[in-house]
mmJSON file of the N, C-alpha and C atoms, coordinates in Angstrom:
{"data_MODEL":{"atom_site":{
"group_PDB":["ATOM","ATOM","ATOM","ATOM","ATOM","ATOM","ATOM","ATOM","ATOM","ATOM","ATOM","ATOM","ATOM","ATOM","ATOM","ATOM","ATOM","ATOM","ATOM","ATOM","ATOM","ATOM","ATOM","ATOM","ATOM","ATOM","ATOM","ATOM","ATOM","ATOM","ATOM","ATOM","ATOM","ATOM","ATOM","ATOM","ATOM","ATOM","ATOM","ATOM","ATOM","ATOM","ATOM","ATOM","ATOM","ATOM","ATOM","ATOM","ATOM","ATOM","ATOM","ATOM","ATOM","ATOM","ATOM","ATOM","ATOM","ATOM","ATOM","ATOM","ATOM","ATOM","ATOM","ATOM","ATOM","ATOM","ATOM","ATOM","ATOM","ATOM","ATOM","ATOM","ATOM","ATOM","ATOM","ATOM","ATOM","ATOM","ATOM","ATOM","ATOM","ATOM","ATOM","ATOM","ATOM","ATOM","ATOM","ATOM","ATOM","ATOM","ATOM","ATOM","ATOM","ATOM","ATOM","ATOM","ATOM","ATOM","ATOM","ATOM","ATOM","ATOM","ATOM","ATOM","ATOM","ATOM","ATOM","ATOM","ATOM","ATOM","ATOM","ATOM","ATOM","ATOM","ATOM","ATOM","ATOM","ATOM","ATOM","ATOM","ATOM","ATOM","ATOM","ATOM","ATOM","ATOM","ATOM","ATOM","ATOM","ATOM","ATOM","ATOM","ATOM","ATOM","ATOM","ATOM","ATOM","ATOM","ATOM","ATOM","ATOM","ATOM","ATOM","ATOM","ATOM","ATOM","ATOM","ATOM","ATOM","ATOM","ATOM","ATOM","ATOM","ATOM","ATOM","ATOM","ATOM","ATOM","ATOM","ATOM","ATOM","ATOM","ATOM","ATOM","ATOM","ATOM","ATOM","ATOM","ATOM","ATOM","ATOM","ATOM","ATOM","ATOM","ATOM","ATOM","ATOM","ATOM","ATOM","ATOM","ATOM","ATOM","ATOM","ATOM","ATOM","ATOM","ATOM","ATOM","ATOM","ATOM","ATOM","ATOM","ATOM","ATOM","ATOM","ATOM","ATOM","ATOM","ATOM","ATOM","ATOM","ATOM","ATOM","ATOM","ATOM","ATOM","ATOM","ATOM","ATOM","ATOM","ATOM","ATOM","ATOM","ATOM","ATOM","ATOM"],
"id":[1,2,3,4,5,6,7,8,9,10,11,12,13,14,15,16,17,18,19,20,21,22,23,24,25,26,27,28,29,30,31,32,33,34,35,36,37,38,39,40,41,42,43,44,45,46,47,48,49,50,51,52,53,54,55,56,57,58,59,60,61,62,63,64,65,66,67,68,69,70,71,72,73,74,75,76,77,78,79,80,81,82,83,84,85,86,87,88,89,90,91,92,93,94,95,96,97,98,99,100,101,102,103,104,105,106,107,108,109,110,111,112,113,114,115,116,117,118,119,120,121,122,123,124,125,126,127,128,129,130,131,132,133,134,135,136,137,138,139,140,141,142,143,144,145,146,147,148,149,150,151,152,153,154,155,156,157,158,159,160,161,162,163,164,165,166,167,168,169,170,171,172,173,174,175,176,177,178,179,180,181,182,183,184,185,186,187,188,189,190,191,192,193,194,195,196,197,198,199,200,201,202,203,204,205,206,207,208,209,210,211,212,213,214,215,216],
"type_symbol":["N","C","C","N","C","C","N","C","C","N","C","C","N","C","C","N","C","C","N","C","C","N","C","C","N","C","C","N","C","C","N","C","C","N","C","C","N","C","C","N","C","C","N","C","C","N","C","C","N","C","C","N","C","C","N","C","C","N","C","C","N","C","C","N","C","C","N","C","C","N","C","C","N","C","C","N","C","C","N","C","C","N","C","C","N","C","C","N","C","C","N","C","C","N","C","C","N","C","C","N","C","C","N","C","C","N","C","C","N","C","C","N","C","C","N","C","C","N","C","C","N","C","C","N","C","C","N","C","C","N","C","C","N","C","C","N","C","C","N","C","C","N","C","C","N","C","C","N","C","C","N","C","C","N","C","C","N","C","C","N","C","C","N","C","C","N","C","C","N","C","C","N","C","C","N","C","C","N","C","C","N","C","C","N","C","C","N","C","C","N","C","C","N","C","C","N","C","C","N","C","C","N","C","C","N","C","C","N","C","C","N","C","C","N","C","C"],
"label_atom_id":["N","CA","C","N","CA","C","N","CA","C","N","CA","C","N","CA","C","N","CA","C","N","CA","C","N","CA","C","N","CA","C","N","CA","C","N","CA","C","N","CA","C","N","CA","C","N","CA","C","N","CA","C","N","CA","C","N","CA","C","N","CA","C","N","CA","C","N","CA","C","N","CA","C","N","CA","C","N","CA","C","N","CA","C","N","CA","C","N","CA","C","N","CA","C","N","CA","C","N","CA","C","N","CA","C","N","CA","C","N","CA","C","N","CA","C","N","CA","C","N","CA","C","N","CA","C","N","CA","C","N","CA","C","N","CA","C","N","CA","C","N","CA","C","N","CA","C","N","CA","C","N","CA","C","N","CA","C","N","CA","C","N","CA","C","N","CA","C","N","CA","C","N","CA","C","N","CA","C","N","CA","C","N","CA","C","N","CA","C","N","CA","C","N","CA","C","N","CA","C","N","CA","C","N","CA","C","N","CA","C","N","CA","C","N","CA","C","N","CA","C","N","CA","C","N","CA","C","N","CA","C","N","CA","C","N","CA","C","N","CA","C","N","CA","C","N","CA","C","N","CA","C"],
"label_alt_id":[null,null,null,null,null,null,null,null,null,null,null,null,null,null,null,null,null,null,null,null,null,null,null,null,null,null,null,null,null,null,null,null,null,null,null,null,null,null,null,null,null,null,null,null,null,null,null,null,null,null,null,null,null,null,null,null,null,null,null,null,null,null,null,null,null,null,null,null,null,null,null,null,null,null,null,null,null,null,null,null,null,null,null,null,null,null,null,null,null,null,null,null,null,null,null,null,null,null,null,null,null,null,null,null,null,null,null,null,null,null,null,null,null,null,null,null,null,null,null,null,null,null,null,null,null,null,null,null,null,null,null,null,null,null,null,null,null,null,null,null,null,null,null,null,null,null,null,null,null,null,null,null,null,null,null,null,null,null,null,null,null,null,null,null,null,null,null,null,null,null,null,null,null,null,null,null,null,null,null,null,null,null,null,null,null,null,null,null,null,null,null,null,null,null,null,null,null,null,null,null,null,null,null,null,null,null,null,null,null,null,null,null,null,null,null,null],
"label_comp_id":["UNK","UNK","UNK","UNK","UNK","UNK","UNK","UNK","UNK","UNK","UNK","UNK","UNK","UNK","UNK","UNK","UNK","UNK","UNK","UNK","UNK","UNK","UNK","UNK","UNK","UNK","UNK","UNK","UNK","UNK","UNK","UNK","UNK","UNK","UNK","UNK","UNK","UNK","UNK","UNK","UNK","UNK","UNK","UNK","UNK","UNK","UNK","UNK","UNK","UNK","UNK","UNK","UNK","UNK","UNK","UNK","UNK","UNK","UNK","UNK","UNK","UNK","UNK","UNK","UNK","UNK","UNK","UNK","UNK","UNK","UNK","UNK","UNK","UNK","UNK","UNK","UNK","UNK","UNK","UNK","UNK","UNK","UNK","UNK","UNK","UNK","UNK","UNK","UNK","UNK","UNK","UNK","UNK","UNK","UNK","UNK","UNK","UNK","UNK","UNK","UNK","UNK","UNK","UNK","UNK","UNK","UNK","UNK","UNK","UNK","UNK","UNK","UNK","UNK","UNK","UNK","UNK","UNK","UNK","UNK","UNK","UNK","UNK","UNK","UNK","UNK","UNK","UNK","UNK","UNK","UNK","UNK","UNK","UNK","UNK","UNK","UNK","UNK","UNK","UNK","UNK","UNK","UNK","UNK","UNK","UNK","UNK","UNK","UNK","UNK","UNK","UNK","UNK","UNK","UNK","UNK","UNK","UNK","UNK","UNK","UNK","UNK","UNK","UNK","UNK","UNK","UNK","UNK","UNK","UNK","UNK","UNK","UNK","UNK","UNK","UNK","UNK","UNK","UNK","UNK","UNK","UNK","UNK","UNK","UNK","UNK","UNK","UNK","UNK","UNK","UNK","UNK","UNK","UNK","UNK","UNK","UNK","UNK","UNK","UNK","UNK","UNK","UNK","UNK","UNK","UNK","UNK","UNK","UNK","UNK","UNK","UNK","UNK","UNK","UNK","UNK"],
"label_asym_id":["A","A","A","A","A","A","A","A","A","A","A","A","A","A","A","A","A","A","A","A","A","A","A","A","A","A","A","A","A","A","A","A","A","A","A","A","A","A","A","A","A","A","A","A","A","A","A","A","A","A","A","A","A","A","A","A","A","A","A","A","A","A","A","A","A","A","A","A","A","A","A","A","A","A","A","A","A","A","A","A","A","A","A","A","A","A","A","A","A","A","A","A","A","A","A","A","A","A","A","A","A","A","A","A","A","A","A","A","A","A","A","A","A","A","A","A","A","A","A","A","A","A","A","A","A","A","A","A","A","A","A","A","A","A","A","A","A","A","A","A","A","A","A","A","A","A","A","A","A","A","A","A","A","A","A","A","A","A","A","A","A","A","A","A","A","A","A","A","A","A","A","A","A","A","A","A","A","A","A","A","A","A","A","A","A","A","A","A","A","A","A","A","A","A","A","A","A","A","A","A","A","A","A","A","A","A","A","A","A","A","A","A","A","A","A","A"],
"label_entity_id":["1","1","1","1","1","1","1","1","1","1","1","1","1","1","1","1","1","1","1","1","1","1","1","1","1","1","1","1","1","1","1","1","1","1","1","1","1","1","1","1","1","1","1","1","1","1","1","1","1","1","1","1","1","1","1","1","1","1","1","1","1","1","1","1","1","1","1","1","1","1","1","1","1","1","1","1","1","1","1","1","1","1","1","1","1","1","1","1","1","1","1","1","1","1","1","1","1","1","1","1","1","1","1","1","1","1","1","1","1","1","1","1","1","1","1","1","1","1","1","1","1","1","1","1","1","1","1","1","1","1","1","1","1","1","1","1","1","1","1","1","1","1","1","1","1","1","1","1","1","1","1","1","1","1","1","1","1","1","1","1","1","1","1","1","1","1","1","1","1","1","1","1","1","1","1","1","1","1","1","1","1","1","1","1","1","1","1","1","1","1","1","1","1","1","1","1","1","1","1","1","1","1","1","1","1","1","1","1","1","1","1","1","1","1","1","1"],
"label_seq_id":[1,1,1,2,2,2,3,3,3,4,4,4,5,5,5,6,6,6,7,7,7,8,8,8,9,9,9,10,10,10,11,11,11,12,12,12,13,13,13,14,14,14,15,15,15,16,16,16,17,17,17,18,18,18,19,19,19,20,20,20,21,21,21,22,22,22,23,23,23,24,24,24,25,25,25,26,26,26,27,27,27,28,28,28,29,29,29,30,30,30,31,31,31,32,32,32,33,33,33,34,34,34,35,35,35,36,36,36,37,37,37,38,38,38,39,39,39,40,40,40,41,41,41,42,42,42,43,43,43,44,44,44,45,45,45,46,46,46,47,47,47,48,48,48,49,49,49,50,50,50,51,51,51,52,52,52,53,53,53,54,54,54,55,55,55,56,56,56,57,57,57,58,58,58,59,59,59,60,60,60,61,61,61,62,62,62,63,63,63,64,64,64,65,65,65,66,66,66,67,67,67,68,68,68,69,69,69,70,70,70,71,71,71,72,72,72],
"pdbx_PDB_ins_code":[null,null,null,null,null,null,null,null,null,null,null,null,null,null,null,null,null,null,null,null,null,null,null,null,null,null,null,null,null,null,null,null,null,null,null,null,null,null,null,null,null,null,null,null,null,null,null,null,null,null,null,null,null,null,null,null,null,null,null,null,null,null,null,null,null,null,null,null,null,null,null,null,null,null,null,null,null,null,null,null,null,null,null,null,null,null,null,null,null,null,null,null,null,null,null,null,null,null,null,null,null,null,null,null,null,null,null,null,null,null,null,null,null,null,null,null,null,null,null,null,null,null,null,null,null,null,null,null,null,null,null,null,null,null,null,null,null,null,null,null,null,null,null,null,null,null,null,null,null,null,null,null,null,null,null,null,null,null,null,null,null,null,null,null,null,null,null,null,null,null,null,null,null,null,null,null,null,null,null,null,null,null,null,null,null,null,null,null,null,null,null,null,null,null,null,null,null,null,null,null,null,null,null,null,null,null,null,null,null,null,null,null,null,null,null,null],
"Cartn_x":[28.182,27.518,28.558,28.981,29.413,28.953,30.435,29.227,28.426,28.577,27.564,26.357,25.893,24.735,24.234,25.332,24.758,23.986,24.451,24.158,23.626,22.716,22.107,20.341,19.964,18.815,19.159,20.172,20.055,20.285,20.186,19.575,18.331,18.056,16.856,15.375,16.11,15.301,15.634,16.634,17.028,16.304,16.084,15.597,14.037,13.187,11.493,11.499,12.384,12.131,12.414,13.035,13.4,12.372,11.422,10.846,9.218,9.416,8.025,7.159,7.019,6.095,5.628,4.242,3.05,3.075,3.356,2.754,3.666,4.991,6.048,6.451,5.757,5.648,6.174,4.631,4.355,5.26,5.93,6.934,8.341,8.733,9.81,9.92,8.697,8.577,8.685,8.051,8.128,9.278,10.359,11.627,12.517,12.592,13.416,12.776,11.347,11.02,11.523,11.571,12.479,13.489,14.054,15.965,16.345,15.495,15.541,15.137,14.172,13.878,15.166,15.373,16.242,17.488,17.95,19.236,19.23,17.527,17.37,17.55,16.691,16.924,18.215,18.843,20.434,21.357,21.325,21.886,22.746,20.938,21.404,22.623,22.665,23.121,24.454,25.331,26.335,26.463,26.365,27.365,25.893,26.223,25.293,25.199,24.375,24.537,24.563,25.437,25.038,23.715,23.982,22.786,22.041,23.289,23.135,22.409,23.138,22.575,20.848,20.989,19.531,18.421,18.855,18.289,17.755,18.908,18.654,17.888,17.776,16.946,15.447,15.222,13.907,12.926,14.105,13.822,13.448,13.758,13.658,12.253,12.159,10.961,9.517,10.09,8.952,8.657,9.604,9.572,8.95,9.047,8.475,6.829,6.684,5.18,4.588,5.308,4.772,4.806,5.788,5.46,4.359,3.992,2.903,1.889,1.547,0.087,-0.07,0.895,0.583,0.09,0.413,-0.234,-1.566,-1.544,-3.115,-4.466],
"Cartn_y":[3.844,3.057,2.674,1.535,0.656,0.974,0.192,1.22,-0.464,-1.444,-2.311,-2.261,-1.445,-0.715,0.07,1.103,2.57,1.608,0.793,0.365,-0.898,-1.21,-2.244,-1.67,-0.467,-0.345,-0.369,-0.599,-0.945,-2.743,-3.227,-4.364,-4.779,-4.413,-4.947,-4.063,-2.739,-2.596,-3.393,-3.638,-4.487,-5.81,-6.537,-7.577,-7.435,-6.394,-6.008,-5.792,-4.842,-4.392,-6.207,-6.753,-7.78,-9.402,-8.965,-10.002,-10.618,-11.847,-12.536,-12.742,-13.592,-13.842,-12.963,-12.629,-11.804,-11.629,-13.051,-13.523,-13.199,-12.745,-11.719,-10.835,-9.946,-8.709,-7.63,-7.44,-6.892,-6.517,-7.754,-7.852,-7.157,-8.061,-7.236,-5.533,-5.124,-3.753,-3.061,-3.546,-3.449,-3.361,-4.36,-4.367,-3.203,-2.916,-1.896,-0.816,-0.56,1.285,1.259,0.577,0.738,0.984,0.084,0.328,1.658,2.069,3.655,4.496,4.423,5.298,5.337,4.349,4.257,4.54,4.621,5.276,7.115,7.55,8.806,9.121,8.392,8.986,9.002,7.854,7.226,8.439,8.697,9.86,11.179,11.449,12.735,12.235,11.223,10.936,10.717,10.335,9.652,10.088,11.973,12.334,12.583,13.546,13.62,12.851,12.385,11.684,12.932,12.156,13.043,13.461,14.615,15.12,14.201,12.969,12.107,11.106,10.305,9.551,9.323,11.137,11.479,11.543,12.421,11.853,10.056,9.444,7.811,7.406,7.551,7.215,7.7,8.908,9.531,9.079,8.819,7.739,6.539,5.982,4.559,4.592,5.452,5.386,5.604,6.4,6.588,5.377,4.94,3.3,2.384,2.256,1.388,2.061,2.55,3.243,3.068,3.158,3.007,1.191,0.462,-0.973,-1.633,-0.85,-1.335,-1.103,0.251,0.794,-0.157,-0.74,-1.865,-3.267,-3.5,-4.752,-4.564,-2.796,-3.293,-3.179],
"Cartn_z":[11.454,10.428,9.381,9.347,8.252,7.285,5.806,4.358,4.091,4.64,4.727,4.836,6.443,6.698,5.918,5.323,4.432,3.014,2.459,1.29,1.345,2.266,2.967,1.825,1.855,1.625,-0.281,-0.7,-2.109,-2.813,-2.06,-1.696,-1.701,-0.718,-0.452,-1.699,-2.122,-2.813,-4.528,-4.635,-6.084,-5.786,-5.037,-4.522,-4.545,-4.004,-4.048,-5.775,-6.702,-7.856,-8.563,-8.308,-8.988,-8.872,-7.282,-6.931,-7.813,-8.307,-9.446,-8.34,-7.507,-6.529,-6.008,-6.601,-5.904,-4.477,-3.988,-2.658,-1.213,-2.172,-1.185,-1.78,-2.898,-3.426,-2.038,-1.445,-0.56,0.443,1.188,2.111,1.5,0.748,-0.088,0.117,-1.064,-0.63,0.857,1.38,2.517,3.395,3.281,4.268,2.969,2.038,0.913,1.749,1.701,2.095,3.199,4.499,5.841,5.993,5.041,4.918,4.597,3.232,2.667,4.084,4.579,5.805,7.227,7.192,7.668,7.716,6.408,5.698,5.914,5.41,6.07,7.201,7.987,9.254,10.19,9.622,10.012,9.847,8.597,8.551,8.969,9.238,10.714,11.659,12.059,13.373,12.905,11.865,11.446,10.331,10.219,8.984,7.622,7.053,5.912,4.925,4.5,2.886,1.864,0.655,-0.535,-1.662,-1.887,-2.342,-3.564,-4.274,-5.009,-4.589,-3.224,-2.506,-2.272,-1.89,-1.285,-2.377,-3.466,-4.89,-5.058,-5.189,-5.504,-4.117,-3.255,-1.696,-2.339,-2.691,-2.842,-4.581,-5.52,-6.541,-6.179,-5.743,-4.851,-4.29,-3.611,-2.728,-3.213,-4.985,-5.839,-6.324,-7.207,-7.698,-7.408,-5.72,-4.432,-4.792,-4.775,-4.528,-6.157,-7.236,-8.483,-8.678,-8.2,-8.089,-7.238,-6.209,-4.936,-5.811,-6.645,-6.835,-8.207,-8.904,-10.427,-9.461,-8.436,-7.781,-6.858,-7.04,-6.31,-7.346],
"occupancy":[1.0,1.0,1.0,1.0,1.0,1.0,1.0,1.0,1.0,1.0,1.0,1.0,1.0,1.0,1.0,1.0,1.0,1.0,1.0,1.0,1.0,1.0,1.0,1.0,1.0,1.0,1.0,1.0,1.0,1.0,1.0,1.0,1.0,1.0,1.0,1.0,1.0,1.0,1.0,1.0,1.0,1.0,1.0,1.0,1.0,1.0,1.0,1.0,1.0,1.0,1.0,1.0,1.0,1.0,1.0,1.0,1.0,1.0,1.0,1.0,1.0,1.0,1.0,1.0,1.0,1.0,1.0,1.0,1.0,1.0,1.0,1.0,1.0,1.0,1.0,1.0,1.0,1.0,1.0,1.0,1.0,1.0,1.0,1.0,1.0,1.0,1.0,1.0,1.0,1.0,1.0,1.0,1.0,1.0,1.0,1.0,1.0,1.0,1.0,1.0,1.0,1.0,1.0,1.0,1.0,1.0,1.0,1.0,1.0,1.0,1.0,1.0,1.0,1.0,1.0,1.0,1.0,1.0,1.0,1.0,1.0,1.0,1.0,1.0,1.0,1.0,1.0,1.0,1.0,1.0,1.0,1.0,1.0,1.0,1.0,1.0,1.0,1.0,1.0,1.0,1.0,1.0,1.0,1.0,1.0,1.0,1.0,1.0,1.0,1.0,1.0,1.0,1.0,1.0,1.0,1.0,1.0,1.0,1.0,1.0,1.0,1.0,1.0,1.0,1.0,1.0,1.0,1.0,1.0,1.0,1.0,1.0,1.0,1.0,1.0,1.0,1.0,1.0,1.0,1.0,1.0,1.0,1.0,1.0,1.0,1.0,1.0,1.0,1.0,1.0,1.0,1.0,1.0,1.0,1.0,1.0,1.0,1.0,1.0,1.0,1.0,1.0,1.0,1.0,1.0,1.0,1.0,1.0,1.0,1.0,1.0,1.0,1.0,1.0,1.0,1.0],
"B_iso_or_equiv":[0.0,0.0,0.0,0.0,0.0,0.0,0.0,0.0,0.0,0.0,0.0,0.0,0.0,0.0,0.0,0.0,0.0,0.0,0.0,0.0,0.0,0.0,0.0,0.0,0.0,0.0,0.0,0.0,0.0,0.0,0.0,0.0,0.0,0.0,0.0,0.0,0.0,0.0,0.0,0.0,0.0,0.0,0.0,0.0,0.0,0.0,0.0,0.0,0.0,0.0,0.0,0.0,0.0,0.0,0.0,0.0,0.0,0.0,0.0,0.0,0.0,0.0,0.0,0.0,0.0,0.0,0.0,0.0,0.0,0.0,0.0,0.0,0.0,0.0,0.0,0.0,0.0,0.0,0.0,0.0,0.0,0.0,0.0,0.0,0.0,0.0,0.0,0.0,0.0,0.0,0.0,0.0,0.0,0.0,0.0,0.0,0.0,0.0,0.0,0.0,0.0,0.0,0.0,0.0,0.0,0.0,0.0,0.0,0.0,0.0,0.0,0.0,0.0,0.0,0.0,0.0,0.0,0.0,0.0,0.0,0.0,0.0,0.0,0.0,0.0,0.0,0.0,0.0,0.0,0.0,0.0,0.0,0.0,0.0,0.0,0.0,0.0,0.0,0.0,0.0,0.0,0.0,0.0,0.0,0.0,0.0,0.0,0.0,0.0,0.0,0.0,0.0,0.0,0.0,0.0,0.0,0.0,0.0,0.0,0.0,0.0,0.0,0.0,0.0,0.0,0.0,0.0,0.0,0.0,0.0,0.0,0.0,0.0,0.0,0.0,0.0,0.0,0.0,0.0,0.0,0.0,0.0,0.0,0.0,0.0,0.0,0.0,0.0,0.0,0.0,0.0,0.0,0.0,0.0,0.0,0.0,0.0,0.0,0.0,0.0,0.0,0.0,0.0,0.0,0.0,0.0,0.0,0.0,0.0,0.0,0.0,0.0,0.0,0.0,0.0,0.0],
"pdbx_formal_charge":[null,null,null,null,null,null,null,null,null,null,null,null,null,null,null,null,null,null,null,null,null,null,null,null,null,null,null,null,null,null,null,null,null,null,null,null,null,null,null,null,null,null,null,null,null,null,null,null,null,null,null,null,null,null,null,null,null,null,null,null,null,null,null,null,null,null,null,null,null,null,null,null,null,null,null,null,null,null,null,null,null,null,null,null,null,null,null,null,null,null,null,null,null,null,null,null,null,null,null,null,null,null,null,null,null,null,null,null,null,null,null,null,null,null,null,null,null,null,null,null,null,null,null,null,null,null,null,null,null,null,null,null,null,null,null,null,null,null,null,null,null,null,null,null,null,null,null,null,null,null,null,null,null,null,null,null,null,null,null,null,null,null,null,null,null,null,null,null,null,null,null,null,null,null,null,null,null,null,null,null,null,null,null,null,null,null,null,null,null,null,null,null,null,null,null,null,null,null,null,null,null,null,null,null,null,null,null,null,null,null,null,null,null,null,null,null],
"auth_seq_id":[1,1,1,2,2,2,3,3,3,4,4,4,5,5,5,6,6,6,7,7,7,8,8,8,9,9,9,10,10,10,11,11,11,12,12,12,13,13,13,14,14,14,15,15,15,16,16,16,17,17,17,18,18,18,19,19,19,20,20,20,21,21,21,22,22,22,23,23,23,24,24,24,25,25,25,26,26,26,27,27,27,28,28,28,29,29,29,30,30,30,31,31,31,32,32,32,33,33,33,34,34,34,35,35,35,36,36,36,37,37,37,38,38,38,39,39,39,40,40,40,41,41,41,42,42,42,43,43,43,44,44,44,45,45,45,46,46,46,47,47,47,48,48,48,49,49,49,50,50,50,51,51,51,52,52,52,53,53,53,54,54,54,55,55,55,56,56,56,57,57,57,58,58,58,59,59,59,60,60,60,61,61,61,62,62,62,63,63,63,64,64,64,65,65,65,66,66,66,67,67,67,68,68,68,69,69,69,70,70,70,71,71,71,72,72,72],
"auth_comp_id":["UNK","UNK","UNK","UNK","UNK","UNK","UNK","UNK","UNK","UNK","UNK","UNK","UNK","UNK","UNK","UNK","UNK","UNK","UNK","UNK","UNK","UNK","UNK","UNK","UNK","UNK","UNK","UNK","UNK","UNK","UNK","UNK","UNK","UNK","UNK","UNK","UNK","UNK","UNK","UNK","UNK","UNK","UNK","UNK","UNK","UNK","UNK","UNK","UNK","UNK","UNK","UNK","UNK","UNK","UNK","UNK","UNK","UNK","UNK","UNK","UNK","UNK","UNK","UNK","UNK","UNK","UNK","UNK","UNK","UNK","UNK","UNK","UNK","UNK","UNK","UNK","UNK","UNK","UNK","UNK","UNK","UNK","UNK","UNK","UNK","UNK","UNK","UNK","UNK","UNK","UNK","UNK","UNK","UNK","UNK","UNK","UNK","UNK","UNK","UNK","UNK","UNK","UNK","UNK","UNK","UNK","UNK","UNK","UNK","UNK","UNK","UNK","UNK","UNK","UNK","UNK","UNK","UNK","UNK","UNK","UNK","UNK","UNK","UNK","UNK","UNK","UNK","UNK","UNK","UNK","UNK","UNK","UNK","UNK","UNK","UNK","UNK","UNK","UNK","UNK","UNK","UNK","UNK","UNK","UNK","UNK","UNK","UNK","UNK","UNK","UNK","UNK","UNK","UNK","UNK","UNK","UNK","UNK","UNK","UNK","UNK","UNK","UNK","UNK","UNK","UNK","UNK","UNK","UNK","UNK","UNK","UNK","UNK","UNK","UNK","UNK","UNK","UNK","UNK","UNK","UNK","UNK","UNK","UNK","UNK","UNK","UNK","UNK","UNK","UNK","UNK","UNK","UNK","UNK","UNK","UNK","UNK","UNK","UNK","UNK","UNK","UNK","UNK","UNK","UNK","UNK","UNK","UNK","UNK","UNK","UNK","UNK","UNK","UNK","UNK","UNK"],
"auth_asym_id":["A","A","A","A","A","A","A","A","A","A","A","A","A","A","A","A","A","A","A","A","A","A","A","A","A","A","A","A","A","A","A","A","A","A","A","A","A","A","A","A","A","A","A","A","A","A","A","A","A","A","A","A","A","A","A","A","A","A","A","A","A","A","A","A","A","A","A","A","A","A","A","A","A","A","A","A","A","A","A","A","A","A","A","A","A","A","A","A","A","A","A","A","A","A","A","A","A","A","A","A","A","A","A","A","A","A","A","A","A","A","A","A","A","A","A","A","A","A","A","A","A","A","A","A","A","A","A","A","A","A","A","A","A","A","A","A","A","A","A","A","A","A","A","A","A","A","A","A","A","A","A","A","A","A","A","A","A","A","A","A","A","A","A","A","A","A","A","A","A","A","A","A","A","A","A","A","A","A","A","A","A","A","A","A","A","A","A","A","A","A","A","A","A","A","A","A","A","A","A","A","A","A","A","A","A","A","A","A","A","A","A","A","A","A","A","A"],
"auth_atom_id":["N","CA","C","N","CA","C","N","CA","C","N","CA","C","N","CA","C","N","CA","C","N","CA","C","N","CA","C","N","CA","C","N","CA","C","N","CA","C","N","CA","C","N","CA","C","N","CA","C","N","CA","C","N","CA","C","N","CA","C","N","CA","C","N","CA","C","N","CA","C","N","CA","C","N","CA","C","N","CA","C","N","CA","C","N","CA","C","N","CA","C","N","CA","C","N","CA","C","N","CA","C","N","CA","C","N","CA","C","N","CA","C","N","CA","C","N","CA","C","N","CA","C","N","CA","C","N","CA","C","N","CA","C","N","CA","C","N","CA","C","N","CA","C","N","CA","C","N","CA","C","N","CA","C","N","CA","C","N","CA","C","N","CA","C","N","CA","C","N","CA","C","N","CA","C","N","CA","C","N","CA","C","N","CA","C","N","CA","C","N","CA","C","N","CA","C","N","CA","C","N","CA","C","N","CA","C","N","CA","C","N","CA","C","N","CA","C","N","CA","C","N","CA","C","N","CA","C","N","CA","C","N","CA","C","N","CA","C","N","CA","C","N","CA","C","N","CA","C","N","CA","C"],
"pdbx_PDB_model_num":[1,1,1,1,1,1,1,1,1,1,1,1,1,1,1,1,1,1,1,1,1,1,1,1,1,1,1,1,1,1,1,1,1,1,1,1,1,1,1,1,1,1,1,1,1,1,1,1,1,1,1,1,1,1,1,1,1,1,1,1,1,1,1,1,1,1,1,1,1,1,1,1,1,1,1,1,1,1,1,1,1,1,1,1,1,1,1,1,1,1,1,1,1,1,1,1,1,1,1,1,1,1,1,1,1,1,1,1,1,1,1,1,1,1,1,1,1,1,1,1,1,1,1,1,1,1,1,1,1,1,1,1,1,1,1,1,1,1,1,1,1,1,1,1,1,1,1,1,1,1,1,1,1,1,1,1,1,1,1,1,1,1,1,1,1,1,1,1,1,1,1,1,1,1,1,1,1,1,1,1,1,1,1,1,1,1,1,1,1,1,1,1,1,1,1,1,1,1,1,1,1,1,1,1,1,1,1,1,1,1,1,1,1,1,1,1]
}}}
């Protein structure tokens, strides 16, 4: 895994936290929590992440869930 890949899911979540349109709210969120899951599960296979990392991955994933529950 490229650090392209590794830092692929802070993207896409700056992009969902940053997105005005309601109407791809959803999606947004959506492709950020994958990337983060993905970064977890990636992981295992290719070396540990840091305990920092894993911190900011599991922040993230709160964020995602506190931005979904203000739009419903």
């Amino acid at each position: 895994m490229n650090e392209r890949e590794e830092h692929r899911w802070i993207v896409l979540y700056r992009t969902a936290l940053l997105e005005l349109d309601a109407s791809k709210l959803v999606e947004r969120i959506h492709e950020a929590r994958e990337a983060i899951r993905e970064r977890l599960a990636g992981s295992s296979g290719h070396g540990t992440i840091s305990l920092e990392e894993r911190g900011q991955l599991e922040d993230a994933l709160h964020s995602l869930r506190a931005l979904e529950n203000m739009e419903t």
